[in-house]
N, C-alpha and C positions, 0 to 999 in steps of 0.2 A: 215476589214478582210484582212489577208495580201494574199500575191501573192503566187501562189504555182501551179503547175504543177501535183498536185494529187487530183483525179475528188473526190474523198471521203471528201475534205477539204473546194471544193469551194460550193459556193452557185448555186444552178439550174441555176438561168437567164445569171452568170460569163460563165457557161458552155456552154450555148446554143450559149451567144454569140460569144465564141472562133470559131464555127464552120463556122462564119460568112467568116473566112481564111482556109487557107488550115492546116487541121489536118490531125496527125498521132497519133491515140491511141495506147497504152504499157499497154498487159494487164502480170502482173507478176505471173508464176505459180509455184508455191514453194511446201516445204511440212515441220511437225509438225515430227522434227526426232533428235534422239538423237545423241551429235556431244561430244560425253567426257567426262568429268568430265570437262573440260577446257574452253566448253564455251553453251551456251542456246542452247535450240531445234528450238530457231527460226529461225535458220540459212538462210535454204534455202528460207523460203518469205521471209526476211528482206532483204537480201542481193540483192533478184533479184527487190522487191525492188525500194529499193535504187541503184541498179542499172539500173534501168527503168527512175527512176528519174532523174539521173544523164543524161542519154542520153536523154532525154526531152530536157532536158535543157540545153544541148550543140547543140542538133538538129535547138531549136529554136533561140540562139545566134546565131549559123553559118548559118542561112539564113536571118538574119535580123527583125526577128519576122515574118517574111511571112506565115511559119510553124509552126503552136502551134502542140506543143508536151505535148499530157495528157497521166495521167497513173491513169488506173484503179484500184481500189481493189482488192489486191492479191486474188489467191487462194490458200491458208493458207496449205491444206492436198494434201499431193500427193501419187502416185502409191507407193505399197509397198515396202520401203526399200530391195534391194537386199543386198546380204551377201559378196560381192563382188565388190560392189562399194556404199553400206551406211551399214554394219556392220550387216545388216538383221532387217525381221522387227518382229525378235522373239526379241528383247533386249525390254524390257520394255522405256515407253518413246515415241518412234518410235508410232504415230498414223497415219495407213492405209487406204488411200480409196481406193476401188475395181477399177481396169479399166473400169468398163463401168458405173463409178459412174464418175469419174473423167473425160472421156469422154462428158458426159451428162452433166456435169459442164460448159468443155472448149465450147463446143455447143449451150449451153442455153446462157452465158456471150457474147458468139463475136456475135451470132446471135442477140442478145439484143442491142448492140451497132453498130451492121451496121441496126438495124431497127432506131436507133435515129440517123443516118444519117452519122455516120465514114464509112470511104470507104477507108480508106488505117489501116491495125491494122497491130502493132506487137505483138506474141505472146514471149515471154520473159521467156524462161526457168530458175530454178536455181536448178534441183533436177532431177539428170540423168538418172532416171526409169520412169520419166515424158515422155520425148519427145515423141513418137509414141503414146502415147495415145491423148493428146492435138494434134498434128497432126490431128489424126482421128475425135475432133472432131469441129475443123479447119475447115476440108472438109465437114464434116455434113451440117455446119453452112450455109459454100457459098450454098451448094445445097438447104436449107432450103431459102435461099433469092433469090435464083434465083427462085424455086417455088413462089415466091411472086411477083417477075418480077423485082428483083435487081439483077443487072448483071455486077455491074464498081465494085465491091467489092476485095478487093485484101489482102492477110494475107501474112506475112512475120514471120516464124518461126527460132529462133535462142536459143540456149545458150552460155550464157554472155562467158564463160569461152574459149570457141573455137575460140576468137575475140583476145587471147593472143597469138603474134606471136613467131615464134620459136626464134628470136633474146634474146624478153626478158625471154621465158623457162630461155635458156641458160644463161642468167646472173641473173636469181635469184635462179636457180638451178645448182649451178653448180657441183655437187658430181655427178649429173644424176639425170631425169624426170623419177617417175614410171609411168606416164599418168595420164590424169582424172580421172580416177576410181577409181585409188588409191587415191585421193587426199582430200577423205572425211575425214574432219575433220583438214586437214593437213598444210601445209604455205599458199596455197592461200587464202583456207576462214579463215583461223585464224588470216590472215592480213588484211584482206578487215573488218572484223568483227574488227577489233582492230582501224579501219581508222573509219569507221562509227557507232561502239556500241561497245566503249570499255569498255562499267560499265557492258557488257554481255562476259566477255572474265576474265579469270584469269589462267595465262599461268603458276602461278605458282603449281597451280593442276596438272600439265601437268608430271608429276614426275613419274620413278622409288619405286614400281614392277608395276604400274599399267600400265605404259605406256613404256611396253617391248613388245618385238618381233616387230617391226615395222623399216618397211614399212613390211602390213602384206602378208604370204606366200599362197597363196590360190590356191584351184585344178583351171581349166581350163575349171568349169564343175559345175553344180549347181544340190542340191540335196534337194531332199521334201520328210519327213519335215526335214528342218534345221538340222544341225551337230553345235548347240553351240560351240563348239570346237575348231571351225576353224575360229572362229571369235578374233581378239585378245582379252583381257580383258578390253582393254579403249575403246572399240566400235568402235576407230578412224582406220583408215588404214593406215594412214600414220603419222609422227612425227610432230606437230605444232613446236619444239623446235626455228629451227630458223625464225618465224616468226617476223614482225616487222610494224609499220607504214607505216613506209621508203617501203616496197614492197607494202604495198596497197595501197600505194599513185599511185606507178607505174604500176601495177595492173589494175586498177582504171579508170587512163589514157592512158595507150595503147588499155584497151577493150572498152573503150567508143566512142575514137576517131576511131578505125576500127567500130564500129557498124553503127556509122553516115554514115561513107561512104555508106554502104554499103546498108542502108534505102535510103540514096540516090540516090543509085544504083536502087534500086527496085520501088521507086516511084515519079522517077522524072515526 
């Protein structure tokens, strides 16, 4: 069986024994949303991921194997698409879970794995209407273990994307950053997805009328139910056009190596 750093691929006894060292579990929380014509709905688990992965596996390099770094099975569906930073979750495609479905999700998972004995988790966002609810049930979880009489338990919550410093915004964007929000569907994950699942990407879709008005113009202000209208017509927010390798390579590497630090940070 080969080596791998994702708990879904090893065998029980491989798992058990990793804990024999100090672990940091990566639990990935994505969601099932449409990103274009240009590239899969798998976007946000796949990428968070592989990028779960990817910091495992640099986590456990740069401490000599002292730290095994696992990563759990994603969770595939997230909060419903906003219209304003994923295109809304009225576009067909886009599959929604309620927040206190997705709460009771992130709650039952990190609870489950500090009752098998991880004591340091990251939770590992990749789908921006996620955060506050994994948060919330983040905090369930510890309280549900400390009612049990586990009390060293410690969660580290991030998304991947926040770990990109302003140096490299500026040199991979340099016309101007609209921000995260905008950036669904746009250079960073059409690069990262072209570095790690490029047989899920075809840029050439990415074309004229469908993919006009962008980077798109939205109120400051969100309305229910949904204004179709104001959504562009390629769902995406922003332009993939100059996307490339060459940025998710870079991508890739600047968020990985800030994330280690900063797990470092948190659970030395």
């Amino acid at each position: 069986m080969k080596s791998t750093v994702y708990m879904e691929e090893m065998d029980a006894f491989t798992y058990r024994e990793k804990f024999e060292r100090d672990v940091v579990m990566f639990v990935p929380a994505g969601a099932l949303e449409q990103h274009g014509s240009h590239m899969a709905m798998c976007v946000d688990a796949a990428l968070t991921k592989s990028m779960a992965g990817a910091t495992a596996e640099a986590l456990t390099k740069s401490t000599g194997g002292a730290v095994q770094g696992i990563v759990a099975a994603p969770i595939n569906y997230g909060y419903r698409s906003q219209q304003r930073s994923g295109g809304g979750f009225h576009l067909t495609g886009t599959t929604s879970l309620r927040g206190t479905t997705l709460i009771a999700l992130a709650r039952d998972i990190v609870f489950s794995l500090i009752a098998q004995g991880a004591r340091k988790i990251v939770l590992m966002n990749g789908h921006y209407e996620n955060f506050q609810f994994i948060f919330e049930g983040a905090e369930l979880a510890l309280e549900d273990a400390r009612a049990n009489g586990i009390d060293d338990a410690k969660i580290q919550l991030m998304s991947y994307w926040d770990f990109v410093d302003e140096q490299t915004i500026e040199r991979l964007y340099p016309e101007g950053f609209t921000g995260w929000d905008l950036e669904h569907a746009g250079v960073m994950e059409t690069s990262l997805m072209l570095l790690f699942y490029p047989d899920l990407v075809d840029l050439d879709k990415a074309a004229e009328p469908l993919y006009r008005d962008l980077p798109a113009v939205l109120p400051n202000y969100d309305v229910l139910p949904i204004i179709p209208e104001y959504t562009p017509p390629s769902g995406c927010l922003s332009s993939p056009a100059a996307s490339s390798v060459e940025k998710g390579v870079i991508l890739r590497d600047v968020a990985v190596r800030n994330m280690v630090d900063a797990i470092k940070r948190e659970f030395a």
